[in-house]
ChimeraX commands (.cxc) that place a marker at each C-alpha (Angstrom):
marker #1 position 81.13,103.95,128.20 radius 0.5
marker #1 position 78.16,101.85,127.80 radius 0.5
marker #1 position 75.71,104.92,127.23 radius 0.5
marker #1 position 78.08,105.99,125.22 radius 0.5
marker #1 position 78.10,102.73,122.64 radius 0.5
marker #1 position 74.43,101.82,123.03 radius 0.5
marker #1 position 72.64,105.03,123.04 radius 0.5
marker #1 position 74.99,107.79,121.69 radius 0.5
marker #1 position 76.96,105.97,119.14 radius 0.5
marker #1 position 75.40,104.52,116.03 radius 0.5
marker #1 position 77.12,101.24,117.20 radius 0.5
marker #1 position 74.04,98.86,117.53 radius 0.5
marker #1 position 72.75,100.13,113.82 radius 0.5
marker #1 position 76.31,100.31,111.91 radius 0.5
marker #1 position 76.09,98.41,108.43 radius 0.5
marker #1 position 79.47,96.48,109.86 radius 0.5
marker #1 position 77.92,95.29,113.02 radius 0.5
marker #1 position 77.21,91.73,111.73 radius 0.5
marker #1 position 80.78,90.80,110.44 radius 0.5
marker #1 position 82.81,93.44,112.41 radius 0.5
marker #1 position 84.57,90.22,114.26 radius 0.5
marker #1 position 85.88,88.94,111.06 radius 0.5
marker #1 position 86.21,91.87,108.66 radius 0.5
marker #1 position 85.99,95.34,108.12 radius 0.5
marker #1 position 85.90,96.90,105.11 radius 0.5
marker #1 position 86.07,100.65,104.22 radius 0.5
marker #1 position 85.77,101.30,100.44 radius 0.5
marker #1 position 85.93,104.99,100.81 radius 0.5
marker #1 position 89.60,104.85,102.14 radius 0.5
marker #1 position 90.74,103.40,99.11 radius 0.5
marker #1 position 93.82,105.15,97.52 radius 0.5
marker #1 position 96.29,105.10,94.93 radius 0.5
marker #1 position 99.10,103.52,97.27 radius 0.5
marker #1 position 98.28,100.72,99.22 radius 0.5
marker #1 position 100.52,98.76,101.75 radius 0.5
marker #1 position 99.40,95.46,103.20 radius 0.5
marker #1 position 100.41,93.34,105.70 radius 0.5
marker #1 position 99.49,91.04,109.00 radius 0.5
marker #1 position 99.91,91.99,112.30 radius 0.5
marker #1 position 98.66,90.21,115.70 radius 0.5
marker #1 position 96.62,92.56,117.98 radius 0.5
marker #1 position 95.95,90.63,120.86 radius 0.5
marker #1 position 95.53,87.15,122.17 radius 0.5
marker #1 position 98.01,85.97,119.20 radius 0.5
marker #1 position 95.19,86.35,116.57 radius 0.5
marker #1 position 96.63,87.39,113.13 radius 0.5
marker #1 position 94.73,89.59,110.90 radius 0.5
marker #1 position 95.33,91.47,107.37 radius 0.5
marker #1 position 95.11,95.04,107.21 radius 0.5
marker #1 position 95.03,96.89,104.25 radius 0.5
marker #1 position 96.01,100.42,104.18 radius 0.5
marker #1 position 95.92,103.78,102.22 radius 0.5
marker #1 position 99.66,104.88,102.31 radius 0.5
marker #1 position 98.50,108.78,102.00 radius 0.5
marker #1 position 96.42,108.12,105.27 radius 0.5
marker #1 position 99.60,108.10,107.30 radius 0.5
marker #1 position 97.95,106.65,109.85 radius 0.5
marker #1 position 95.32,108.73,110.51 radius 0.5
marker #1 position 91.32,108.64,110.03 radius 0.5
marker #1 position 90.74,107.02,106.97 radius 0.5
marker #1 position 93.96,105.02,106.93 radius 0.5
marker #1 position 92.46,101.53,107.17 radius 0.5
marker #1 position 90.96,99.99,103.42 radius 0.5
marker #1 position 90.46,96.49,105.19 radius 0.5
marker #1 position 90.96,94.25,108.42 radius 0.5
marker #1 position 90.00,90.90,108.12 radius 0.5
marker #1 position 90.80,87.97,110.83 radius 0.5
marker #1 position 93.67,85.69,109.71 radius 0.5
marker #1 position 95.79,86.00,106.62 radius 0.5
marker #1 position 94.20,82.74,104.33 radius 0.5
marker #1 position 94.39,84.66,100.79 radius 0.5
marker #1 position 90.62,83.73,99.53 radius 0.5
marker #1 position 89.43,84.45,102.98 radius 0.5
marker #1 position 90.87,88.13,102.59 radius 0.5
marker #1 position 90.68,88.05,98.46 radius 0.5
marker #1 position 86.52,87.20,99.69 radius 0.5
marker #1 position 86.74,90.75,101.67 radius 0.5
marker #1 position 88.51,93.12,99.06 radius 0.5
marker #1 position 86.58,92.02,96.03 radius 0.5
marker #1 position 83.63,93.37,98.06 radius 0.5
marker #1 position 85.07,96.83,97.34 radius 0.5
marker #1 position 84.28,97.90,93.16 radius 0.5
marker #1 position 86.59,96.25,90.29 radius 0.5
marker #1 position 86.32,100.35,88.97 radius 0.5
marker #1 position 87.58,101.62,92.37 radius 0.5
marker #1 position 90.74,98.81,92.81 radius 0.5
marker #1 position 91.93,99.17,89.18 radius 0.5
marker #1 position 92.63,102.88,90.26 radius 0.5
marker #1 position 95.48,101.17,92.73 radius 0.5
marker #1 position 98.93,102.47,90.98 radius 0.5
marker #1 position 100.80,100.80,93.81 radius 0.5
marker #1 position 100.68,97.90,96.59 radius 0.5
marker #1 position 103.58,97.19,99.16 radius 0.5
marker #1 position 103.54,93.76,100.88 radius 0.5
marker #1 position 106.27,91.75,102.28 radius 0.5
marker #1 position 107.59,88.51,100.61 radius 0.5
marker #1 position 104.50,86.28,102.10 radius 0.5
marker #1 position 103.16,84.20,99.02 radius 0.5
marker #1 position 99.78,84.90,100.20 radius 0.5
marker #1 position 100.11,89.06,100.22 radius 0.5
marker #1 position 101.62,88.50,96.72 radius 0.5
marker #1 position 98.49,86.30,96.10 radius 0.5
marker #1 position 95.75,89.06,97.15 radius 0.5
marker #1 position 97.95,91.57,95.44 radius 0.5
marker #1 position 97.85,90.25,92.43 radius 0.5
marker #1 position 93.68,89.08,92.19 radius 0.5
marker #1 position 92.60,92.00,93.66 radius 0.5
marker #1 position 94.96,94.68,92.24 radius 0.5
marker #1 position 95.48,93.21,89.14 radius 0.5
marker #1 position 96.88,96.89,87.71 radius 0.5
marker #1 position 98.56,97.69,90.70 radius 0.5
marker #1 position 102.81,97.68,90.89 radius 0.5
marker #1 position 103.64,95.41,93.68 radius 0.5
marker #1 position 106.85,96.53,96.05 radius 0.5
marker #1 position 108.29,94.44,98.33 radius 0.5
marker #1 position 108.35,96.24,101.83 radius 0.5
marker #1 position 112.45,97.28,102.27 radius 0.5
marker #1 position 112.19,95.87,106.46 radius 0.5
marker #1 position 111.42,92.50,104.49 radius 0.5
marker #1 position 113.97,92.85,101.98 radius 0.5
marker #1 position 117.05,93.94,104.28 radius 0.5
marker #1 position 116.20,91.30,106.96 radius 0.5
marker #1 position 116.76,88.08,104.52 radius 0.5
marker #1 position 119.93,89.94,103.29 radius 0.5
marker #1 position 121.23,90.42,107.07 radius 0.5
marker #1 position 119.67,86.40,107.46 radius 0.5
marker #1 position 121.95,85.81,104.26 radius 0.5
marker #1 position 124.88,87.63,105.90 radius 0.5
marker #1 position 124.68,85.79,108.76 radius 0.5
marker #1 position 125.11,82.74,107.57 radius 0.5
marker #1 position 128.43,83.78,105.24 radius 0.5
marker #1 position 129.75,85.03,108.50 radius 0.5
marker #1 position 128.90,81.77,110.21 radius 0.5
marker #1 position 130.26,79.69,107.60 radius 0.5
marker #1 position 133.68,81.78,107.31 radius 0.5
marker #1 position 133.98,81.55,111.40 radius 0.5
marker #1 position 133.71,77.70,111.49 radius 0.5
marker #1 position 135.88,77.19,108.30 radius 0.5
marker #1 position 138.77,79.67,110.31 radius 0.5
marker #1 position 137.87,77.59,113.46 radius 0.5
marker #1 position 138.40,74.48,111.65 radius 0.5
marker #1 position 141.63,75.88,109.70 radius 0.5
marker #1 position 143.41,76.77,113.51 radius 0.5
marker #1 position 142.21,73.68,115.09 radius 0.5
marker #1 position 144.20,72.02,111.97 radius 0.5
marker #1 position 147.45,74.05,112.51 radius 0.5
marker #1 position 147.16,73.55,116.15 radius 0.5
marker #1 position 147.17,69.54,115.22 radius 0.5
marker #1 position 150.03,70.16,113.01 radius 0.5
marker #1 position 152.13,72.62,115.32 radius 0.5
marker #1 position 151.79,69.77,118.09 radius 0.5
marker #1 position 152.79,67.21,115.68 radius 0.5
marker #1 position 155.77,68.98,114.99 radius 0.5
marker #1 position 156.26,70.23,118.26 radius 0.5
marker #1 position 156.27,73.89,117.83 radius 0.5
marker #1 position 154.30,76.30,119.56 radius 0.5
marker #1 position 151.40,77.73,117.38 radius 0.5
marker #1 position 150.41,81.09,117.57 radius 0.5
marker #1 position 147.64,82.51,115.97 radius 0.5
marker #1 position 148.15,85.39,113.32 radius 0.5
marker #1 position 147.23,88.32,114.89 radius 0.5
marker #1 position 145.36,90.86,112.31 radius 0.5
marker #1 position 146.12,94.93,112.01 radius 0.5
marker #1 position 143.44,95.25,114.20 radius 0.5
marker #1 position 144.65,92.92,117.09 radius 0.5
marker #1 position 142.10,90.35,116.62 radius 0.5
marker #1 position 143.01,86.80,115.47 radius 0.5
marker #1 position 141.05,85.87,112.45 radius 0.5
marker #1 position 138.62,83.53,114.59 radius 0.5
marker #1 position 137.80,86.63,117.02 radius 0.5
marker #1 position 137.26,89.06,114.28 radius 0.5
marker #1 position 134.28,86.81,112.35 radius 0.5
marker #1 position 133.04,86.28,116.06 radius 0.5
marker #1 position 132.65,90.02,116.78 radius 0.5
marker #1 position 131.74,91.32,113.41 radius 0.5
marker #1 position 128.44,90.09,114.08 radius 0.5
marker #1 position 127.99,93.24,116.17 radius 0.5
marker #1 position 129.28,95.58,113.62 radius 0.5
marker #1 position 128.28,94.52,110.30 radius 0.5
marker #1 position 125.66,96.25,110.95 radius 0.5
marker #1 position 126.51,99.48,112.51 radius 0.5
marker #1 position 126.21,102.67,110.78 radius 0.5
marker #1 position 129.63,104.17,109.62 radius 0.5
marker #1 position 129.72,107.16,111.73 radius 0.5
marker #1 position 129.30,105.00,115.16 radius 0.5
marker #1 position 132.54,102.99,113.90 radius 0.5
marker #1 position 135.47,103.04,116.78 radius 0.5
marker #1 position 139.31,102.44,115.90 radius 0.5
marker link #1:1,2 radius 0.2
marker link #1:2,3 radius 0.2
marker link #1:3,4 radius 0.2
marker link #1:4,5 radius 0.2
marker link #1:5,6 radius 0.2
marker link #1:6,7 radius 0.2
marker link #1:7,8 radius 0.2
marker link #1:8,9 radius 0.2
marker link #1:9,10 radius 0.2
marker link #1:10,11 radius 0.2
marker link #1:11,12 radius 0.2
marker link #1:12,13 radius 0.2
marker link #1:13,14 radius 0.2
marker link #1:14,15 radius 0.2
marker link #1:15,16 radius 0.2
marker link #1:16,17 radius 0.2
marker link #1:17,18 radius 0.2
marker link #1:18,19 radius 0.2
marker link #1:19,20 radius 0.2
marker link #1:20,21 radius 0.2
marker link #1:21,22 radius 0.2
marker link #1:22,23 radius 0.2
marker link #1:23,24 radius 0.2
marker link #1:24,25 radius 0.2
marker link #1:25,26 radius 0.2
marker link #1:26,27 radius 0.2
marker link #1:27,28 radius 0.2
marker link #1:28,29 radius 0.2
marker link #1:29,30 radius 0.2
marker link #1:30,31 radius 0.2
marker link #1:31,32 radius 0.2
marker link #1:32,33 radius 0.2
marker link #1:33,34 radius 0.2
marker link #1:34,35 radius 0.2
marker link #1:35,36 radius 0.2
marker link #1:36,37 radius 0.2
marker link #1:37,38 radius 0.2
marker link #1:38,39 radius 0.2
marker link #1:39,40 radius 0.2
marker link #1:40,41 radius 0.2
marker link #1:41,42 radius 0.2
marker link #1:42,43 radius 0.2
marker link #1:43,44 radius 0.2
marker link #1:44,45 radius 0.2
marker link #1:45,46 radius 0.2
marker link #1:46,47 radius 0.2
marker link #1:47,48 radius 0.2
marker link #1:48,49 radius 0.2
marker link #1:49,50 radius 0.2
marker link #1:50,51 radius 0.2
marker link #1:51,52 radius 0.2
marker link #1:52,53 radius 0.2
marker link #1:53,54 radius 0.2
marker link #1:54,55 radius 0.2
marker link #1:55,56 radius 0.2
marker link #1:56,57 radius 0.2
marker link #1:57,58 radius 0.2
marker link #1:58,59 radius 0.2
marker link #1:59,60 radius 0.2
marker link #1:60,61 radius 0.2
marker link #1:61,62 radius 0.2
marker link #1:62,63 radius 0.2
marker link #1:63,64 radius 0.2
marker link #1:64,65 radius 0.2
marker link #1:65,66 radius 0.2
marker link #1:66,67 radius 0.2
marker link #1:67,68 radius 0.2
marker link #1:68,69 radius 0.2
marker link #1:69,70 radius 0.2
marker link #1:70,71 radius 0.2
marker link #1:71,72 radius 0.2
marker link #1:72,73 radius 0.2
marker link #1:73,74 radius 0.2
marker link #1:74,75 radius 0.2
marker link #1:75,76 radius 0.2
marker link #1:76,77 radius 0.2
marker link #1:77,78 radius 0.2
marker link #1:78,79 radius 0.2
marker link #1:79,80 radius 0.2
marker link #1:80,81 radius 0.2
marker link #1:81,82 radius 0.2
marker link #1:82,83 radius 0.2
marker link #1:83,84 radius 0.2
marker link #1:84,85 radius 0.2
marker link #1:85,86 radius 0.2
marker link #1:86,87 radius 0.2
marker link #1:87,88 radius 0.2
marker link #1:88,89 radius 0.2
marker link #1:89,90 radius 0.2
marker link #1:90,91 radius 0.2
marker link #1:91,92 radius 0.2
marker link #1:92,93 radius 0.2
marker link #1:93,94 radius 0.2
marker link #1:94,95 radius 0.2
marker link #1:95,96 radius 0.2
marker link #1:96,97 radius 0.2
marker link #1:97,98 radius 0.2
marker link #1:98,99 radius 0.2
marker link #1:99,100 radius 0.2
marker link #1:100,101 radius 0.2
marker link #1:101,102 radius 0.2
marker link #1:102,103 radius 0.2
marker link #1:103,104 radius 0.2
marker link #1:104,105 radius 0.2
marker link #1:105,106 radius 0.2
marker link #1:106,107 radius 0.2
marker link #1:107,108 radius 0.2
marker link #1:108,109 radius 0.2
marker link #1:109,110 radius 0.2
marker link #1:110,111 radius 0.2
marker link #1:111,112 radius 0.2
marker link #1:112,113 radius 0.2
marker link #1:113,114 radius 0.2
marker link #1:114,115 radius 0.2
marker link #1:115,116 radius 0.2
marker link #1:116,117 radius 0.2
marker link #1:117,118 radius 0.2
marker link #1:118,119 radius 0.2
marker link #1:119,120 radius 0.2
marker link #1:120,121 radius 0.2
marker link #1:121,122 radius 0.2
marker link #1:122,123 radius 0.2
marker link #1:123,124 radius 0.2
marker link #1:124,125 radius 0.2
marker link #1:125,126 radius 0.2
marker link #1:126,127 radius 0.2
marker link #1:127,128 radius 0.2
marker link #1:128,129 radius 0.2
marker link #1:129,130 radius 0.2
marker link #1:130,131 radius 0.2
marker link #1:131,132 radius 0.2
marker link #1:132,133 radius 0.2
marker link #1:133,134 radius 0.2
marker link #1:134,135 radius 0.2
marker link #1:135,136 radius 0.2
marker link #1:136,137 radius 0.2
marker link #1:137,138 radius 0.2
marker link #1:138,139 radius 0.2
marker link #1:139,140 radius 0.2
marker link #1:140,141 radius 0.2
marker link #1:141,142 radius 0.2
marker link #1:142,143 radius 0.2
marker link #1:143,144 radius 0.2
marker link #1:144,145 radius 0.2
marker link #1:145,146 radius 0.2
marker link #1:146,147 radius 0.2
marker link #1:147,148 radius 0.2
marker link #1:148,149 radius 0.2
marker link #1:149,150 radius 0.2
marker link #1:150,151 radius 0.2
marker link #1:151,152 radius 0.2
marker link #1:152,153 radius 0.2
marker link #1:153,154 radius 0.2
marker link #1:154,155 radius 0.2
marker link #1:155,156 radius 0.2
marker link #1:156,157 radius 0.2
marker link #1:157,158 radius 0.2
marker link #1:158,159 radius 0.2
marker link #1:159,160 radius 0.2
marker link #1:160,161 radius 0.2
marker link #1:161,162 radius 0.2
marker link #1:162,163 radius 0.2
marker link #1:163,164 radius 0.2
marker link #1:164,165 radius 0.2
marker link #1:165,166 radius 0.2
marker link #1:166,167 radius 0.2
marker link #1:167,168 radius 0.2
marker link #1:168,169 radius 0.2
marker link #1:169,170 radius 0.2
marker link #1:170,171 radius 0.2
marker link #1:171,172 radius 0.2
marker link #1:172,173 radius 0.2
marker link #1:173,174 radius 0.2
marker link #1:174,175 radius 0.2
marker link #1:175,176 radius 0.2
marker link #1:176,177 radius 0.2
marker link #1:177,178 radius 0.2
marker link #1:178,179 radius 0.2
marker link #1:179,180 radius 0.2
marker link #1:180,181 radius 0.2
marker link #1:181,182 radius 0.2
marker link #1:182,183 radius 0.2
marker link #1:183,184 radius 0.2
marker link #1:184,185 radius 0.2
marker link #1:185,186 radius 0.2
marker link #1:186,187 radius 0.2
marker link #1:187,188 radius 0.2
view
């Protein structure tokens, strides 16, 4: 491994040696459609990556990686690469991170920016969630109430009992589960 990096490899005279710890930067990846996000690699370190979307992941993929996500710090990085060569960017996808929109918009000023779908559907299930939530305490509070009122009146309360055999209270509890199950894996 070691004869392999110091004598084989161009590793000790690559251009990138000297700031590979904090960025990388590879111009000649560049692309049309770009995606960029942070992920942690090890150690909980966070870094930006930018990435050709026509790549797929392959050689070539990777436009940038810089260490952390502070906007100038990566804006610093990508503004390296030609004004020319980023105002050919048709397309950017980021999440809903103020700072991706921030390095979307100064470095790929021409660029359509698309929020990444995972993003988007996870604050609408959040959003879900907490209608569900709400409607479960509000029918907890509402049988709790005619409980009260059937003891008051000393009557035995029963709980309505829905087509499906669940009282109210029960259903919101379980539909957590199945609010998000795909229609064909539905039971009766």
């Amino acid at each position: 491994q070691t004869q392999y990096k110091d004598f084989l490899s161009d590793f000790k005279v690559w251009d990138q040696l000297p700031h590979a710890k904090k960025w990388l930067l590879f111009p000649q990846n560049i692309g049309k459609r770009l995606s960029i996000d942070e992920t942690s690699l090890s150690n909980g370190e966070l870094y930006t990556i930018l990435t050709n979307k026509s790549g797929k992941g392959r050689k070539g993929t990777i436009v940038a990686m810089v260490a952390g996500t502070k906007a100038e710090t990566v804006i610093g990085v990508i503004e390296k690469i030609p004004l020319q060569q980023r105002n050919l960017v048709k397309e950017i996808t980021l999440d809903m991170a103020g700072n991706m929109g921030l390095i979307a918009k100064k470095c790929f000023a021409n660029a359509t920016r698309i929020t990444d779908r995972f993003h988007v559907q996870k604050l609408a299930t959040e959003a879900l969630q907490e209608i569900r939530i709400k409607y479960r305490w509000e029918a907890i509070d509402q049988e709790n109430d005619a409980i009260e009122k059937a003891k008051k009146s000393k009557v035995n309360f029963e709980s309505k009992i829905l087509s499906n055999g669940d009282t109210l209270k029960q259903l919101l509890a379980r539909s957590r589960y199945f609010l998000y199950k795909a229609k064909t894996k539905w039971t009766q």
